[in-house]
N, C-alpha and C positions, 0 to 999 in steps of 0.2 A: 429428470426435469419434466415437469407437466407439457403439453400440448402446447397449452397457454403461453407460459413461458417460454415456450420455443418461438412462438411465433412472434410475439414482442421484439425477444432478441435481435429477430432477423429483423422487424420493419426498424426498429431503433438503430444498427447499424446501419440499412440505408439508407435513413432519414440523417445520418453522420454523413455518411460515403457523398451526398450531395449536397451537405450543406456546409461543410468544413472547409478551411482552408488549406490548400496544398502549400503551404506557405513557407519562406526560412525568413520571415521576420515581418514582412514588408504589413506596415499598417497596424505594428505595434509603439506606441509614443514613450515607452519606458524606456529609454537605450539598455538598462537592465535587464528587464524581459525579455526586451528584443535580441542580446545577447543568447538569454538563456534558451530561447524555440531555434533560434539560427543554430547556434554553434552546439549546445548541448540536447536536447529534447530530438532534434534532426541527427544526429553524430550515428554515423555505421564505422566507427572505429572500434578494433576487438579490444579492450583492455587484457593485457595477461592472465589474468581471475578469472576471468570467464569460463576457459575451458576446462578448468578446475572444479568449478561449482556445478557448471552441465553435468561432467562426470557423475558428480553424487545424484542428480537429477537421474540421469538414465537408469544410475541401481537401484534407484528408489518406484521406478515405472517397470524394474522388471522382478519385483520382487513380492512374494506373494505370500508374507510371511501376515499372518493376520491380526492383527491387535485389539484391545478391549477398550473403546475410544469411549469419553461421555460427549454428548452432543450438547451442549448449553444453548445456540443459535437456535432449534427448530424444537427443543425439547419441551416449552412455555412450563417451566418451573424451575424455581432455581436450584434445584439440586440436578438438572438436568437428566439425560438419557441416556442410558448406557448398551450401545450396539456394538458388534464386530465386525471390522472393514481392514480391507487388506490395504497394505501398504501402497500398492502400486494402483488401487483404486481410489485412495486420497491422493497419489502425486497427480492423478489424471485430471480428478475434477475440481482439484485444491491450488494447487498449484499456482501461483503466477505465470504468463508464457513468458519464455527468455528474452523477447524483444523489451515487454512492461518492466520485468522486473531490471534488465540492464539501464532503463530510462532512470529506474532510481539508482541503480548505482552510480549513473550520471550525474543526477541531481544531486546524492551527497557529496560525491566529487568537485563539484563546482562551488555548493557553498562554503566544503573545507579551504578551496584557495582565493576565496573571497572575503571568510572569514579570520583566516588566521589564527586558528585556535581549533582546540578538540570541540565537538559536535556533542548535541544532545539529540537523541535519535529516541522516537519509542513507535513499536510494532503492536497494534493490536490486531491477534491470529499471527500465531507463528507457523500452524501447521507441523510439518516438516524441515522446516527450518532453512530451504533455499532462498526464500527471498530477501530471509536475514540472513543470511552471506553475502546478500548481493548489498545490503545495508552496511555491512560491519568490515568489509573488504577493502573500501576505498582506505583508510588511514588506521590504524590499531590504537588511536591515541583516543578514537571518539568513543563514546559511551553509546551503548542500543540496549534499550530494555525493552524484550518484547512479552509479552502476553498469551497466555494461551490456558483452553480449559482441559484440555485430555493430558493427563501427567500418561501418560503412554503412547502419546503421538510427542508429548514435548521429550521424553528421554531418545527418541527417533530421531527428534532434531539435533538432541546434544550432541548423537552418536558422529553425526554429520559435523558439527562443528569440532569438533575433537578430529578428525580426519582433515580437516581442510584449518588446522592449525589454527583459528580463532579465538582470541582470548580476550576479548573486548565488548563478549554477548553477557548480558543478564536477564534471569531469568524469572518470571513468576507464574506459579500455575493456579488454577482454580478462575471461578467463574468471572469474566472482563466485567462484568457490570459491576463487583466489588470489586477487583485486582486493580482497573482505572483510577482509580481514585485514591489509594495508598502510593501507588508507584507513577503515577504522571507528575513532572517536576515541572516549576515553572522557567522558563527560560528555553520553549523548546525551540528546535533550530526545522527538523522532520518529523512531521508524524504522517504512519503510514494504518491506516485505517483498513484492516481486512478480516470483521470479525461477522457480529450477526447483522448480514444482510435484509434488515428491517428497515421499515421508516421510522419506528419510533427510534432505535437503539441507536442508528445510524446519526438522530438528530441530535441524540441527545451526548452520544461520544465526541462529537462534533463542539455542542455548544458548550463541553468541561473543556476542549482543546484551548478552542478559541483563546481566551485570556491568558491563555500557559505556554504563547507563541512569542519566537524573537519578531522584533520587526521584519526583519528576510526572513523570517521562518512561514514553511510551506506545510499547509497539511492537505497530504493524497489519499483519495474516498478511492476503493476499487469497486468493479462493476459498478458503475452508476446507473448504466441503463437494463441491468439485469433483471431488472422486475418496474414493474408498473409505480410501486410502493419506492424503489430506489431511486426512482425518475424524479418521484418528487419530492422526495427528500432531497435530491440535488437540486431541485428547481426553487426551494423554498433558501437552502445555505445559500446560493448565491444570492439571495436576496438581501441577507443579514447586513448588515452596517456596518458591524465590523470585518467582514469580507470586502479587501478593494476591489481587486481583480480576480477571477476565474478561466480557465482552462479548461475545456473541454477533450480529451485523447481519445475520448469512445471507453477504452480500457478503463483509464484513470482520467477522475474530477482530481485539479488543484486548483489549492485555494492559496492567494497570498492575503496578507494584512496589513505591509509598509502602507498607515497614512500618505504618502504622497503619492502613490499611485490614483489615478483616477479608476472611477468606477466602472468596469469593462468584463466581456466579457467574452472570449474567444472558443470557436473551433476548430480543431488543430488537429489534421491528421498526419501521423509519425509510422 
């Protein structure tokens, strides 16, 4: 990570660390929402999965087995870039941390018993494939199609999902900015956004989601504030019209789109 970037990081979680809410709801008008930051977004309950999917998490930080990844995010061509990176050096810097990613397995959790029905889930960047377990864990009935460009980081993640008994993932490889677009269904319920951290791509993933959302359907941007560029690519979606409400977690931007929510805009530290 550049200099640059390092230093962003740290003022932009400061500039969170003091401007957030230490909140469990108070001063949200949705009793929905307000539900959702109190009782789910705040929850330090272990779900039984958890220890499960850390386990493949830790083999995966200590294993130094090296593979032939293509890089499509930082490659600027579409046939992308093709480098060698050791497994336990993508769990480190790829990864989701176990507090973000169990937030989503929260959040599918609550809208599978709000919903009543199997879930349409889609992952862009599957990496590894632990945070699609943390996606695909809550109910075996939902649908997750996640995305990814390295068919040699994605056969890592099937390995992972094949041990942790999952049969609810699907899967497509090759580059997101065409894979989007064949395999995002409309009716989504989650989309979780973890691919090329640009402001273009970031906006433009963003603007195919939008209309492909359930009314409750939430889509979560990761590192928002990871770069200067993803700053304002978050600063510009919350702007959108068809964005009611936003959330700020530092980690993850969500975004809702229920019409009757009012136009709002929260920071939320979990």
């Amino acid at each position: 990570m550049a200099k640059n970037t390092k230093i962003h990081r740290i003022l932009a979680f400061l500039r969170h660390r003091f401007t957030s809410w230490n909140t469990t709801g108070e001063g949200i008008h949705s009793p929905y929402l307000f539900y959702l930051v109190r009782f789910i977004l705040r929850d330090e309950n272990t779900f039984y999965s958890f220890r499960e999917i850390e386990r493949r998490r830790a083999l995966m930080l200590c294993s130094e087995e090296e593979l032939e990844v293509v890089d499509f995010g930082s490659a600027g061509s579409p046939e992308g870039k093709l480098v060698h990176r050791r497994v336990c050096d993508i769990a480190k810097t790829h990864l989701e941390r176990p507090q973000v990613a169990q937030v989503l397995f929260r959040i599918v959790h609550f809208l599978g018993q709000n919903e009543k029905r199997p879930l349409e889930i889609i992952e862009l960047g599957t990496s590894l494939g632990i945070t699609t377990a943390y996606l695909a864990m809550p109910s075996s009935k939902n649908r997750v199609m996640t995305l990814e460009g390295s068919e040699a980081v994605l056969q890592k993640a099937q390995s992972n999902w094949k041990a942790l008994k999952l049969e609810n993932i699907q899967w497509a490889q090759g580059n997101i900015d065409d894979t989007l677009y064949i395999y995002a269904r409309e009716g989504l319920d989650l989309a979780y956004v973890d691919a090329n951290h640009t402001y273009e791509a970031t906006k433009r993933y963003v603007d195919y989601l939008l209309p492909r959302m359930n009314e409750k359907g939430i889509i979560a941007i990761d590192d928002i504030h990871y770069s200067e560029e993803m700053e304002r690519a978050w600063q510009e979606i919350q702007q959108d019209p068809r964005v009611t409400t936003s959330m700020d977690l530092y980690d993850l931007g969500l975004l809702f789109v229920d019409p009757h929510y009012l136009k709002r805009h929260y920071k939320i530290r979990i």
